[in-house]
C-alpha positions in Angstrom: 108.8 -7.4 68.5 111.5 -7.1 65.9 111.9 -9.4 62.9 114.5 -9.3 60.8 114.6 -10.9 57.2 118.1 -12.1 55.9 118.4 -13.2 59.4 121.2 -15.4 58.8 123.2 -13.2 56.6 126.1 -11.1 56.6 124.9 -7.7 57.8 122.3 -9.6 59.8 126.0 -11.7 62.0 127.1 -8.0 62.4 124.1 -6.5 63.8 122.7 -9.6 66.3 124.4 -9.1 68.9 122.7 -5.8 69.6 119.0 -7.4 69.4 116.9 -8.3 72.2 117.0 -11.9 72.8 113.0 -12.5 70.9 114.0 -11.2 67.5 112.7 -13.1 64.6 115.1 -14.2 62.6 113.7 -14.8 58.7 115.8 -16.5 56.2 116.0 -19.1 53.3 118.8 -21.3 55.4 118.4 -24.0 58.2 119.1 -21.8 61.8 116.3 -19.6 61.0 112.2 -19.2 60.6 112.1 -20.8 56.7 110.1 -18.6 54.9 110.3 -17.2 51.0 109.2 -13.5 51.3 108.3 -13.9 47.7 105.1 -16.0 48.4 102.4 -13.2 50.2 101.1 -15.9 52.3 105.0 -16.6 54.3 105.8 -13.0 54.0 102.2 -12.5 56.0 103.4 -14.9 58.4 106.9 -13.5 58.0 105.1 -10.3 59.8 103.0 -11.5 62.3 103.2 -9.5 65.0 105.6 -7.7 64.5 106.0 -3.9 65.6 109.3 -3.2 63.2 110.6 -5.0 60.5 114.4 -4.7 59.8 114.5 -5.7 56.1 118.4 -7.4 54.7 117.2 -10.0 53.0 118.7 -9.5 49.3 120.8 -10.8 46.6 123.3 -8.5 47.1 126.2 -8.7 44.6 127.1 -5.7 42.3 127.8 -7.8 39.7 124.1 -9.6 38.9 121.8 -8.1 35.9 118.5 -6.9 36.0 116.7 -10.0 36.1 118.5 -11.8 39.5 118.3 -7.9 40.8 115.0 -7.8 40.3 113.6 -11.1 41.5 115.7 -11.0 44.5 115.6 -7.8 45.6 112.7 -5.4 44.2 110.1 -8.4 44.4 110.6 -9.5 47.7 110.8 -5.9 49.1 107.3 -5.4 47.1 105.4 -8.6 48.5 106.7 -7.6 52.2 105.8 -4.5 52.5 102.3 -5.6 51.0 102.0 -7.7 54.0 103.2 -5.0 56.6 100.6 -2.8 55.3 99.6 -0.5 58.2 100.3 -2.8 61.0 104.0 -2.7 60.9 104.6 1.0 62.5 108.3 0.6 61.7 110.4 -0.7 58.5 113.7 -0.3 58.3 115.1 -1.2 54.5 118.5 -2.0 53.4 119.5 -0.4 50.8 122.9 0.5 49.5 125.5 3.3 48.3 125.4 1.5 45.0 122.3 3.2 44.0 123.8 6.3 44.1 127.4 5.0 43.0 127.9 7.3 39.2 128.4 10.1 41.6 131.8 8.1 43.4 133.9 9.9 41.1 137.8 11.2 42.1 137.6 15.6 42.8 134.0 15.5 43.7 132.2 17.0 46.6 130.5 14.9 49.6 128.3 12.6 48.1 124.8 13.9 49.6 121.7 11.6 50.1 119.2 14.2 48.8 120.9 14.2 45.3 119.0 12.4 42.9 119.8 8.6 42.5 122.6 7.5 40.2 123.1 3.9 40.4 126.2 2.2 39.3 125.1 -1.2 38.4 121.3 -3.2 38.2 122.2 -3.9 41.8 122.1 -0.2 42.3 118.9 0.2 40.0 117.2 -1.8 42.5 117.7 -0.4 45.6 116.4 2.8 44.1 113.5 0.5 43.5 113.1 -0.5 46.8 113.6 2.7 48.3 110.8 4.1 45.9 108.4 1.2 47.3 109.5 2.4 50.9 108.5 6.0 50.3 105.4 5.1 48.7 105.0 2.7 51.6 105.4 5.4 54.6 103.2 7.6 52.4 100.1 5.4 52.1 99.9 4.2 55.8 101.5 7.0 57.6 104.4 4.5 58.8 107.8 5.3 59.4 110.0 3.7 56.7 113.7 4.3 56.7 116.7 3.6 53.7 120.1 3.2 55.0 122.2 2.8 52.2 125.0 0.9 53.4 128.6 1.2 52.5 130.7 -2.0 53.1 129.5 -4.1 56.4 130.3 -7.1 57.8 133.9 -7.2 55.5 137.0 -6.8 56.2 138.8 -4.0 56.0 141.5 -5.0 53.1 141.3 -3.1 50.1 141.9 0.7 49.6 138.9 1.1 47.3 136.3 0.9 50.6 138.2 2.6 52.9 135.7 5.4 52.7 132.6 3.7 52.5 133.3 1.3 55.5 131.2 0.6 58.1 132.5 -0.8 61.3 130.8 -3.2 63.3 129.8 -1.2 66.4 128.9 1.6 64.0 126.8 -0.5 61.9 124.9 -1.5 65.1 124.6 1.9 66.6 123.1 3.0 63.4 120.6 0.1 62.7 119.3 0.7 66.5 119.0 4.3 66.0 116.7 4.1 63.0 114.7 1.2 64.8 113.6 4.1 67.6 113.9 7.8 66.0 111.1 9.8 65.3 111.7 10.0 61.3 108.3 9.1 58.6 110.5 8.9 56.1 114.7 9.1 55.7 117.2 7.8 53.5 120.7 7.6 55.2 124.1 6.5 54.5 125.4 3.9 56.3 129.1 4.5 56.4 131.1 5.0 59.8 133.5 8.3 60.7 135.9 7.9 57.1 138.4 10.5 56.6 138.9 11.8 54.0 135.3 11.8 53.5 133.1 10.7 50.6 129.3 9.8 51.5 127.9 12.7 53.6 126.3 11.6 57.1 125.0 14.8 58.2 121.5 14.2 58.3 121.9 10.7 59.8 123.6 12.5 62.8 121.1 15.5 62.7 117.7 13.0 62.1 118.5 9.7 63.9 121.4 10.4 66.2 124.0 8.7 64.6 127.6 9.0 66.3 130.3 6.9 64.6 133.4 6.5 66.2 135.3 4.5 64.1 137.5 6.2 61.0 139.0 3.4 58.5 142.1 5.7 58.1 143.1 4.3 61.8 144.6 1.1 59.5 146.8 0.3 57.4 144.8 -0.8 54.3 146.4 -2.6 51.4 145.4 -1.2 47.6 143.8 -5.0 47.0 143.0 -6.7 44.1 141.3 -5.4 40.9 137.6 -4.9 41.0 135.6 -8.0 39.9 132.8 -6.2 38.8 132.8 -4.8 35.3 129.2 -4.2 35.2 129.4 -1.7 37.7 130.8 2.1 37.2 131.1 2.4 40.9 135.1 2.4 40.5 134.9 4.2 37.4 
């Protein structure tokens, strides 16, 4: 059985209608199992017998500090994988391109997923967090544990700026069921679909979980957009 925290969310509306029918949806909102992955007792019960975990749940805005980061994000992530200990055989963790994001700079090469992190903004800080928790996670109880760092999901396609970190719908799905089943201990992947010109460099996503995207944002006709909103993060420069 699957469950999938942030049920109710964003990337969670994208990706459901690819689940089989008896996914557990966990989330804080009415339409879904009611349980604060904060507290160990409802993240326990959060897990019950469950053979993967697809973790979303997340305060996910670039432009928080440390503190809502931190709380939202790291702590949850920490008390949930607490619970999974070695029962859960498969946790798949969302993280995000922000945590590498300093490296999103105009002239540079493909952005790879082995570099060392270099987050943008506290938001980015802690999805290096959490993906140090899932590492330590897969190492401890010989689980497999897998990072996608997404790009953007689940918005539309309507500003220049993240044309080449998009991730289509059918690409985000395709990926997401691909590192529910492949044979990976540990991976860290980003989650963007077939951009041109390239930024964030897929290879081993293809090459470890079989990951195809067919979809290329430079198929549209994408306006610049507005200015970025977030001036605590250096992902834009």
């Amino acid at each position: 059985m699957l469950v999938v925290t942030g049920g109710l969310g964003r990337v969670a509306t994208v990706l459901r209608p690819a689940l089989a029918p008896n996914t557990r949806l966990i989330d804080l909102r009415p339409g879904a199992e009611q349980l604060d992955l904060s507290d160990p007792r409802q993240a326990a019960e959060a897990v019950r017998g469950a053979d993967a975990v697809l973790h979303l749940a997340a305060t996910p805005s670039p432009g928080q500090d440390w503190s809502s980061a931190h709380r939202g994000n790291v702590v949850p992530t920490e008390v949930l994988l607490r619970a999974c200990e070695g029962r859960v055989a498969r946790v798949v963790l969302a993280s995000s391109v922000h945590a590498v994001g300093l490296y999103h700079r105009p002239g540079r090469d493909l952005i790879s997923p082995e570099w060392t992190p270099k987050p943008c903004c506290d938001y980015g800080v802690s999805k290096v967090a959490i993906e140090e928790l899932g590492q330590r996670h897969a190492e401890r109880y010989g689980v497999s544990v897998i990072c996608l760092r997404l790009g953007s999901t689940g918005y539309p396609l309507d500003q220049q700026r993240h044309a080449n970190m998009w991730l289509s719908d059918r690409d985000a799905r395709q990926l997401v069921l691909a590192a529910l089943t492949a044979d990976v201990r540990f991976g860290v992947y980003f989650g963007v679909s077939a951009n041109t010109p390239a930024r964030w460099d897929i290879t081993n996503a293809r090459a470890e979980l079989g990951y195809q995207p067919v979809d290329d944002s430079a198929a549209f006709d994408i306006p610049v957009g507005r200015p970025y909103e977030f001036p605590n993060c250096r992902m834009f420069g």
